[in-house]
C-alpha positions as CSV (number, residue, x, y, z in Angstrom):
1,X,3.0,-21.1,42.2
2,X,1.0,-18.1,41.4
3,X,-1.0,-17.9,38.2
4,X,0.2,-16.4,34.8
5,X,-1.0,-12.9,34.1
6,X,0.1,-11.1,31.0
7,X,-0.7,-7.5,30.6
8,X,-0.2,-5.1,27.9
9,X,1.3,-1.9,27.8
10,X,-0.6,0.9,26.4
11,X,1.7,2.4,24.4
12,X,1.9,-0.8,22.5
13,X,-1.8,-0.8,21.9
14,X,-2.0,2.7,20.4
15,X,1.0,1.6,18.0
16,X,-0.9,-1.1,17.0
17,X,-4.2,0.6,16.2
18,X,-2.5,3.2,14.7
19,X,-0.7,0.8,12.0
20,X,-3.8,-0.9,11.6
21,X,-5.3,2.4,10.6
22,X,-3.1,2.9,8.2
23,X,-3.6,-0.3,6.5
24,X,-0.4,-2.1,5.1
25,X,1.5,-1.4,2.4
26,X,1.0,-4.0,-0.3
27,X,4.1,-5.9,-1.3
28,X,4.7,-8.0,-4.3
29,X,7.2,-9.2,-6.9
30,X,7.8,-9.8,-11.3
31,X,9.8,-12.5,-12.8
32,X,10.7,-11.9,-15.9
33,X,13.3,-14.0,-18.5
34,X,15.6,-13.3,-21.2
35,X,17.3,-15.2,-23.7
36,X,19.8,-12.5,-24.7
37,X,21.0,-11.0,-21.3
38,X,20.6,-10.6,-17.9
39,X,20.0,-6.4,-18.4
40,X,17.1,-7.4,-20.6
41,X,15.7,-9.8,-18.0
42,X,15.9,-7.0,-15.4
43,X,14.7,-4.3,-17.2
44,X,11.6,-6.3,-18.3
45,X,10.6,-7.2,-14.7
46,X,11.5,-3.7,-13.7
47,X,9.0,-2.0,-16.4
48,X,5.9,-4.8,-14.9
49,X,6.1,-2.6,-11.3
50,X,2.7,-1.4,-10.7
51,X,2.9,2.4,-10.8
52,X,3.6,4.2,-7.6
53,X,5.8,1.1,-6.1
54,X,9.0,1.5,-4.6
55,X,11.4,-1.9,-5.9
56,X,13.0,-3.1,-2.4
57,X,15.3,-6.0,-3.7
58,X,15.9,-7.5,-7.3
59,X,18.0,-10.9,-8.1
60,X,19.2,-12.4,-11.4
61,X,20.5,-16.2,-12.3
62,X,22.2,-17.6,-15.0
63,X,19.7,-20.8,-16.3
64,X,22.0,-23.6,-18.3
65,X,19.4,-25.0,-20.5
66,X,21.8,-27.1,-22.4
67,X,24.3,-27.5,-25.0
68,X,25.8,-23.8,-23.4
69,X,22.5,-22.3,-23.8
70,X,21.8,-19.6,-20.9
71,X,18.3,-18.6,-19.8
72,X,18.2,-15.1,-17.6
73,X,15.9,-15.0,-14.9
74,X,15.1,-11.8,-12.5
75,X,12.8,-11.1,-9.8
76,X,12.0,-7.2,-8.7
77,X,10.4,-7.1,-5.4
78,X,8.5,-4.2,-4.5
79,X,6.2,-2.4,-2.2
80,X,2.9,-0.1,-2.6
81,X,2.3,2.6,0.0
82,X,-0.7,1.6,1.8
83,X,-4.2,2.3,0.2
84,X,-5.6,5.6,2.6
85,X,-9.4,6.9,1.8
86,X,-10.3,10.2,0.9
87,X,-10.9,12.8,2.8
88,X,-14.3,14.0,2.7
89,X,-14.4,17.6,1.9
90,X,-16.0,19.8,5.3
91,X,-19.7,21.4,4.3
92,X,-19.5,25.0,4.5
93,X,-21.6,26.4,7.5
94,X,-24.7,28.9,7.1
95,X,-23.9,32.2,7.5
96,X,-25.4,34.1,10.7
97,X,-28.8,35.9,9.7
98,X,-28.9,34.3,6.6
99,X,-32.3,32.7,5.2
100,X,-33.3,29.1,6.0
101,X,-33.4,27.0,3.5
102,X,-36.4,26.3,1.5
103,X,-39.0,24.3,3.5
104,X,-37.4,24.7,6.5
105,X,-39.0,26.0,9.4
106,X,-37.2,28.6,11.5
107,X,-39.4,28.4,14.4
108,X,-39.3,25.7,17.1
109,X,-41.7,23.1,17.0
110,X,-43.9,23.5,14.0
């Protein structure tokens, strides 16, 4: 029986490097409850999003705490785009013919 080989494909490689670049995108969720309603409930998860997210998914339940008493719970997913660094800003090049900075030697060796 010949030996296993596995082998990747480049393509795949380069997809992978490239979302690792990118760093992923940050994903989380609030629970909030209400004792009055289930709008409540949601709102007040909905206003605990971090700024900048995008809500994916969001789910309410009825609670029966007892003697016809009803608890709403909701839970807002969401995701944050992924955290990119700054791009430095470019250093502006020296004119031709202009003067060399101060302390700077124009001349080769010295």
């Amino acid at each position: 029986m010949p030996p296993f080989r596995t082998s990747i494909h480049p393509a795949c490689v380069l997809l992978l490097g490239l979302s690792l670049a990118a760093g992923p995108a940050l994903a989380g969720s609030i629970t909030a409850d209400s004792g009055m309603d289930k709008a409540g409930a949601r709102q007040d998860a909905m206003e605990q999003v971090p700024k900048g997210a995008t809500i994916t998914r969001t789910k309410c339940q009825e609670i029966e705490i007892g003697m016809d008493n009803i608890r709403y719970r909701c839970t807002v997913w969401y995701t944050k785009p992924p955290l990119v660094a700054p791009t430095p800003a470019p250093t502006p090049a020296q004119p031709p013919g202009s003067a060399p900075a101060p302390g700077s030697s124009s001349t080769p060796g010295s």
